[in-house]
C-alpha angles and dihedrals in degrees: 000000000000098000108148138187112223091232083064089052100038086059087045082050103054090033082061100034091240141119132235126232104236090198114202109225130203100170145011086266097060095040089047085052096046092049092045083049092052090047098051089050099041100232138116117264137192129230109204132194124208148176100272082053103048092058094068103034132042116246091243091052091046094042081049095045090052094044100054086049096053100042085057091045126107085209137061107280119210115200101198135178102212121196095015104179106189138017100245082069089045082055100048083043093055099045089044091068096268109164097198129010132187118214106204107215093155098115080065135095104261093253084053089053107046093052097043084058103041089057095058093046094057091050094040096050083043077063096043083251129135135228143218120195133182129220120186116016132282111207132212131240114267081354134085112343117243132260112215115230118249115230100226090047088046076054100042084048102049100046089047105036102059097224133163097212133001128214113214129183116231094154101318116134128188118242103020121163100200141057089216093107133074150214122262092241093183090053090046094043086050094053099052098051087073107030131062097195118110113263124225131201117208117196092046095156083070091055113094099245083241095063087036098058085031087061104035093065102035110037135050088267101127103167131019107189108219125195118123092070090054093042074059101057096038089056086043096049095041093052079053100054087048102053088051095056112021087176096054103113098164110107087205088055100055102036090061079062090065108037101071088048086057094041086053087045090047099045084054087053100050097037089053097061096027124101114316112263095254089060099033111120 
C-alpha cells in the first residue's frame, strides 16, 4: 500500500529539493488521472478534498475512494482534507481513513487560530495523521481580497500550533485563471528564515510555472495545491467530447473522453515543481 502521511513526503520532498502537487479532486475520473500522473513521473502526490468536493460526496466515500487508489498505486498516495473548517469535519476526516487534514483557521485572530489548530493536530498526530494549518489569508479571485501573512506571526504559529506544513499567503489567490500574477519572493524569503516548518502555497494554478519549479527547489516551499489549471482543462475537454458527438448521453462514455486531457495537465504540474532535470531518476 502506498498511503502516506504529508508530513513522509514532505520530508521525501526537502531531502530532494523538490516540491509536491497538492491536486484538488471533484470525482473518481480526476483522482484515476492524478495518481496515474504521479505514477508516469515517479513522484508522491497528493489527492485533496475540498469543499467543493465535500458537498457532493460524503468524507468516508471520499476517504474510501482515496484509499483504494493509494493501496494500487507504484508512489507514495495522500489522502487530504483541504479546507477543513471545523473540527467536527477534521474528525470525520481522520476516522474516514484521511491521512492528513488542514484545518483553515485563517479568518481568526492569531491566538484563535493557534489554539483551534493546535487542538486538531494533536488529534490528528494521536491518529498518525498529519496536519496542515494556514496562517494570513489567502484571498479568492473576484472574491475576498488577501491578507499577507506576517512573518513573526508565520514564527509564533508554527512553534505553538504543532503542524506539519503551513500555508502562507505571499500573493497567491484561489481560483486564478491566469498565470499573470507572482509570489512575494521577499515575504517568503522572510518566513522561512524562522520557521522550519514547510511551507505551501494554495492557489498554485495563479503561480507562473517558472517561479513555481524556481521555488520549489530552492525554498522551503514543500506543496502547491493546484486545482483551478486542471478544472480548466476537464471543462475544456468535456465541452470537446460533447461537440464531437452531440448524441453521446453515457456518462461513462463521455467522461473517458476527459481523463487522458487531465493526466496530460497533471503530469505538466507535477513535473514543473518536481526535482530539477539534472537530478530526476
Amino acid at each position: 500500500m502506498s498511503r502516506a502521511t504529508l508530513a513522509e513526503v514532505l520530508a521525501m520532498a526537502e531531502a530532494g529539493n523538490y516540491a509536491i502537487a497538492g491536486l484538488v479532486t471533484l470525482g473518481w475520473e480526476d483522482m484515476r488521472a492524478y495518481v496515474r500522473a504521479g505514477e508516469a513521473e515517479g513522484l508522491p502526490i497528493i489527492l485533496q478534498a475540498g469543499p467543493s468536493c465535500r458537498k457532493h460526496t460524503p468524507l468516508p466515500i471520499l476517504g474510501k475512494m482515496f484509499n483504494t487508489l493509494a493501496e494500487e498505486a507504484s508512489v507514495p498516495v495522500v489522502a487530504h482534507l483541504d479546507h477543513g473548517y471545523t473540527a467536527e469535519e477534521c474528525r470525520i476526516a481522520v476516522e474516514s481513513g484521511f491521512s492528513s487534514v488542514m484545518f483553515d483557521g485563517s479568518r481568526t485572530p492569531l491566538n484563535q487560530n493557534i489554539d483551534d489548530t493546535g487542538r486538531i493536530a494533536e488529534m490528528a498526530h494521536a491518529a498518525g495523521v498529519s496536519c496542515e494549518g494556514e496562517i494570513g489569508f489567502v484571498g479568492y479571485s473576484e472574491g475576498e481580497a488577501s491578507q499577507g501573512t506576517d512573518p513573526e506571526e508565520a514564527a509564533i504559529f508554527a512553534r505553538d500550533s504543532g503542524v506539519d506544513a503551513m500555508a502562507i499567503s505571499v500573493g497567491n489567490v484561489h481560483l486564478q485563471q491566469n498565470r499573470e500574477g507572482g509570489l512575494d519572493e521577499p515575504r517568503i524569503r522572510a518566513i522561512e528564515a524562522v520557521t522550519d516548518v514547510p511551507l505551501v502555497i494554495h492557489g498554485g494554478s495563479g503561480v507562473p510555472l517558472a517561479q513555481r519549479g524556481h521555488l520549489a527547489r530552492t525554498s522551503k516551499i514543500g506543496k502547491f495545491n493546484i486545482g483551478t489549471e486542471l478544472r480548466m482543462v476537464f471543462g475544456s475537454a468535456l465541452r470537446d467530447a460533447l461537440d464531437k458527438d452531440t448524441d453521446v448521453f453515457d456518462r461513462v462514455a463521455i467522461l473517458s473522453h476527459v481523463e487522458d486531457p487531465i493526466y496530460e495537465a497533471a503530469r505538466a504540474a507535477i513535473r514543473a515543481i518536481g526535482p530539477a532535470e539534472e537530478t530526476a531518476s
